[in-house]
N, C-alpha and C positions, 0 to 999 in steps of 0.2 A: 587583731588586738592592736590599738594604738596606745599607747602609753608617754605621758609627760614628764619630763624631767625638768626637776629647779633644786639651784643648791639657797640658800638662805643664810642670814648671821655672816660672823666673822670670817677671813678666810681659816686657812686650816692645811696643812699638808696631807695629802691622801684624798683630798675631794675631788682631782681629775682621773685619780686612779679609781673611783666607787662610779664616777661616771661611766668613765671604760667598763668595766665590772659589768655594769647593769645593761648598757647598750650593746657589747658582745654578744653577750648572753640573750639575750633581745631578738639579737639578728640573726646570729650563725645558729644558736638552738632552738629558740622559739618563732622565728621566722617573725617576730612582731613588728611595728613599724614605730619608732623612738621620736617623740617630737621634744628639744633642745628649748627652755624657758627663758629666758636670759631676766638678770636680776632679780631674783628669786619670786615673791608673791607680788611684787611688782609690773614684773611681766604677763603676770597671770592677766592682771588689771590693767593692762595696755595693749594686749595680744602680741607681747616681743618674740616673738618665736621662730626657731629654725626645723626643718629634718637633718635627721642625722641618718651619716651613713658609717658602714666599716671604716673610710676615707678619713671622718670626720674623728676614730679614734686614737688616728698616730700620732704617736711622742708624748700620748696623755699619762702612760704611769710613774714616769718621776718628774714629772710637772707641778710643780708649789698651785697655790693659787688653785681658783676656778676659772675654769675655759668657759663656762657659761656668763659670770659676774655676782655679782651677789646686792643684799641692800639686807635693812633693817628692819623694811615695811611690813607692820602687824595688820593685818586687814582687817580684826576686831577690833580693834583701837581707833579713836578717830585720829584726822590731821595725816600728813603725808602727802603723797604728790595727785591723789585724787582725795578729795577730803567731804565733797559736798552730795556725795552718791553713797549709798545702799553696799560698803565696796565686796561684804561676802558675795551679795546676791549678783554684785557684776561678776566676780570671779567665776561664779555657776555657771551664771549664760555665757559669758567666757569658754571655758572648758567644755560644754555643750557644744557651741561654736565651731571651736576647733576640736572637734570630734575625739576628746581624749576619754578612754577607757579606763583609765586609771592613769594615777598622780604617785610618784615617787618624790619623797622629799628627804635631802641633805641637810642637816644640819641639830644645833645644839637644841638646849632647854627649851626656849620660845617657840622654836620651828616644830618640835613634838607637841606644843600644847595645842599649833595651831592646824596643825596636820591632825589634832583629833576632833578640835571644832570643824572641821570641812569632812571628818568621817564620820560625826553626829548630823550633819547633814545629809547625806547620804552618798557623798561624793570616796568614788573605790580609792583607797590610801594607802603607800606602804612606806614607813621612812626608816632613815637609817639615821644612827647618831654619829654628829663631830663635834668635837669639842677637845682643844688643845687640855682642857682641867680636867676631864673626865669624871667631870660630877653629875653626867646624865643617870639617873636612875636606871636599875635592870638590866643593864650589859656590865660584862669585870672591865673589859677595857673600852673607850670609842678610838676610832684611829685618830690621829695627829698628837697624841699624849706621846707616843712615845719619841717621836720626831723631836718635841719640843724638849722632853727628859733628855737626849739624848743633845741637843744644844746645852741645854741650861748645864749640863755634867761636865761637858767641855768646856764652856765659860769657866765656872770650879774651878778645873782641871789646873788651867791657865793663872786662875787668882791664886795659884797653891805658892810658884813661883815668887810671883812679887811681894806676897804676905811674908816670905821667910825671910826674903831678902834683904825688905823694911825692917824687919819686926815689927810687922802693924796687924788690925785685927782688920780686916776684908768684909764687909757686909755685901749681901749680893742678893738685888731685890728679883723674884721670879713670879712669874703672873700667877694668878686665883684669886679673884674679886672676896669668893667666898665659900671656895675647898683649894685645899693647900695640899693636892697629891702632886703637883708638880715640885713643887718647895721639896714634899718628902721622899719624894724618891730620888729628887737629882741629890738634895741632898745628902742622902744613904752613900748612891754611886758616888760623889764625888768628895768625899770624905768630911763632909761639914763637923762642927765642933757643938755649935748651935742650930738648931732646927725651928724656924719660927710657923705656923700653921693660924689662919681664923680659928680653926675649931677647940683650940689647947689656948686656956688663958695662960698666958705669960707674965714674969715679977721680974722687971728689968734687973732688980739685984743680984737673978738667982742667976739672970746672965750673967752681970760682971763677974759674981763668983765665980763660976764657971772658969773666966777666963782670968780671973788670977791664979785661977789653982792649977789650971796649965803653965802658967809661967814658972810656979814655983817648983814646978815639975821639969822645970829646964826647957819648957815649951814657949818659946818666945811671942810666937802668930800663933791668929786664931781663924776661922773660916766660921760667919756668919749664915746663912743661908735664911731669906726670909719670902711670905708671899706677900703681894701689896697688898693684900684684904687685912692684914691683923692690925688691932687697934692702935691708935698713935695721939699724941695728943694734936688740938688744934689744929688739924686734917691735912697735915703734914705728913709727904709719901714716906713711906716704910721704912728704906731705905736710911731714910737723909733722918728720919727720926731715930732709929735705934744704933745708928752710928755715931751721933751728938751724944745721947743718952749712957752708951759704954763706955766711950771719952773721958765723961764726967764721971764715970763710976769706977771706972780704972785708970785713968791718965795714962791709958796706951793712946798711940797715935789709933786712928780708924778713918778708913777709906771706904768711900759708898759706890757700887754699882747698879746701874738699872740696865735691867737687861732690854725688856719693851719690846714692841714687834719683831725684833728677830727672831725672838721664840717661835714666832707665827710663819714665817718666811721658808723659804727654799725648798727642796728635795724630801719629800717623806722617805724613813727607814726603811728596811728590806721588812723589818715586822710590818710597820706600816700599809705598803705597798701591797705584801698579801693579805693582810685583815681587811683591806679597801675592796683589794680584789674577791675575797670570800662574800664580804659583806652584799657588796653589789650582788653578785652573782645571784644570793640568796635571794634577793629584795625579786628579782625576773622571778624566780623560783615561786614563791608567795603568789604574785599575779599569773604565772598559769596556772596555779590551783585552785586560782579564787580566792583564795585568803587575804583580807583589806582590814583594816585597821588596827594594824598590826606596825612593830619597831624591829629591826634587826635588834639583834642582845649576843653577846658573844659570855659563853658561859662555861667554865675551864674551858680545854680545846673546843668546845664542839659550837657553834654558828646554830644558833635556834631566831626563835620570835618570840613576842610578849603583845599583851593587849594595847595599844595606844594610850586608853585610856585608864589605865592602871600606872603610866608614866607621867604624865602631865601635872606639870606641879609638884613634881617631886625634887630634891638632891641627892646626890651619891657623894656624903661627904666625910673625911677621914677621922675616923674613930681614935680614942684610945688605948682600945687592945687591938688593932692591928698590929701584925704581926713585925713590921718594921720599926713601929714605934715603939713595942716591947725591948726589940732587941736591941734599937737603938740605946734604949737610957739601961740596958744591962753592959751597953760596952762605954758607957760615961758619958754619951753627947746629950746636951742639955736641949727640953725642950719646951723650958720659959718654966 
């Protein structure tokens, strides 16, 4: 059995640990032979490829970043760096080519929808989800979410200090285009005041209240916590908006933070590292049984699959009554 590996999308912490994962597993129990994609469905389309050996997986599990590379390239889309070709049907003969049995693929939303277009083709698929927001459908968690909470809680942590010190109110902008579980859980962990979320509409007023009614409580600072995705006017980042907008509505001083790729960067978690490593493991697991078109899913403890195409096109995006944001506005923090 020869099997391909590509990671896809953004980086991610924990995607050289799911490499490792898959390609152990690969070699030491399945005896398969791992072939290494470099820049994700790009490579497919260029034949960038390496063999991988046990050799090839030292120093991969607390390693940021992909050891392979990655890119953005949708090969049902047109445009990109082959643009005037058939590019599924190269990737076919491609993959034919290079004698791959099956196709393992890393990465978020986009990279499941297109890992199931290549499994309605007929080409064997197993992928796994990353995604720093963890708004892939059908898994509770994807790895790098908690790497990034576990950043963004420290950032927090740090603005707790200098908000008291000023008496200023801290805004502090955390990634989610358009799910706001990193915003709500660092926020939870790292004591926010305000919780700003895409999926909760928000009344700038009910913030300022908010945070006058802490001061009148003797609470001097405030701790903002917001995701860029929530609406803003005049498309003005999150941040720099609803820190203007408190200003004016309580005449505290307010300081904006953007936090931006660091969220994305360094060392994944010890959770991390073993959910990568679970994940992967499984995904070998899947292709000795024959089971293809299929998603790694982590579901309470236990590491299962899901149909590919039951994923594709969907969100996993933060409710109302989860259970955080219940308990959040029963202990007073406002969330818009």
């Amino acid at each position: 059995m020869r099997i391909g590996i590509l990671t896809s999308g953004g980086d991610c912490p924990g995607i050289n640990a799911t490499i490792r994962g898959v390609c152990k597993t690969a070699i030491h129990h399945y005896g398969m032979e791992v072939i290494g994609i470099h820049s994700g469905f790009q490579g497919l389309l260029t034949k960038d490829t390496e063999v991988f050996t046990d050799k090839s997986m030292s120093g991969l599990l607390n390693l940021g970043g992909t050891m392979l590379g990655t890119s953005r390239e949708k090969p049902f889309k047109k445009g990109g760096i082959v643009s005037d070709v058939d590019k599924p049907a190269l990737i076919m003969k491609n993959i034919r080519e290079i004698g791959l049995d099956c196709l393992v693929c890393i990465g978020g939303n986009g990279t499941q929808k297109t890992a199931a277009k290549f499994a309605a083709l007929g080409v064997n698929v197993v992928s796994v989800p990353k995604t720093i927001d963890n708004d892939i459908w059908g898994t509770d968690f994807s790895f790098g979410f908690d790497s990034a909470v576990s950043i963004a809680t420290d950032a927090i942590d740090r603005l707790h200090s200098t908000a008291s010190s000023h008496k200023r109110v801290m805004v502090i902008e955390v990634m989610g285009h358009k799910a706001g579980w990193i915003a709500l859980y660092s926020g939870m962990a790292g004591g926010g005041d305000v919780i700003l979320v895409p999926e909760i509409p928000y009344n700038i007023k009910n913030v300022g209240a908010t945070i006058l009614n802490r001061l009148k409580k003797g609470k001097p600072y405030s701790i903002v916590v917001v995701a860029e995705g929530i609406v803003t006017d005049r498309g003005k980042r999150a941040a720099a908006y609803i820190a203007q907008e408190i200003e004016y509505e309580t005449g505290i001083e307010t300081r904006e933070t953007v936090l931006g790729y660091i969220q994305r960067g360094g060392s994944p978690t010890p959770f991390d590292r073993n959910l990568s490593t679970r994940m992967g493991g499984h995904a070998t697991e899947l292709i000795a049984k024959g089971e293809f078109g299929r998603m790694i899913a982590l579901k309470g403890n236990e590491i299962s699959s899901i149909p590919l195409e039951e994923v594709a096109g969907k969100l996993k995006l933060v409710t109302e009554d989860h259970d955080l944001v219940i308990q959040g506005r029963r202990m007073g923090i406002c969330f818009g």
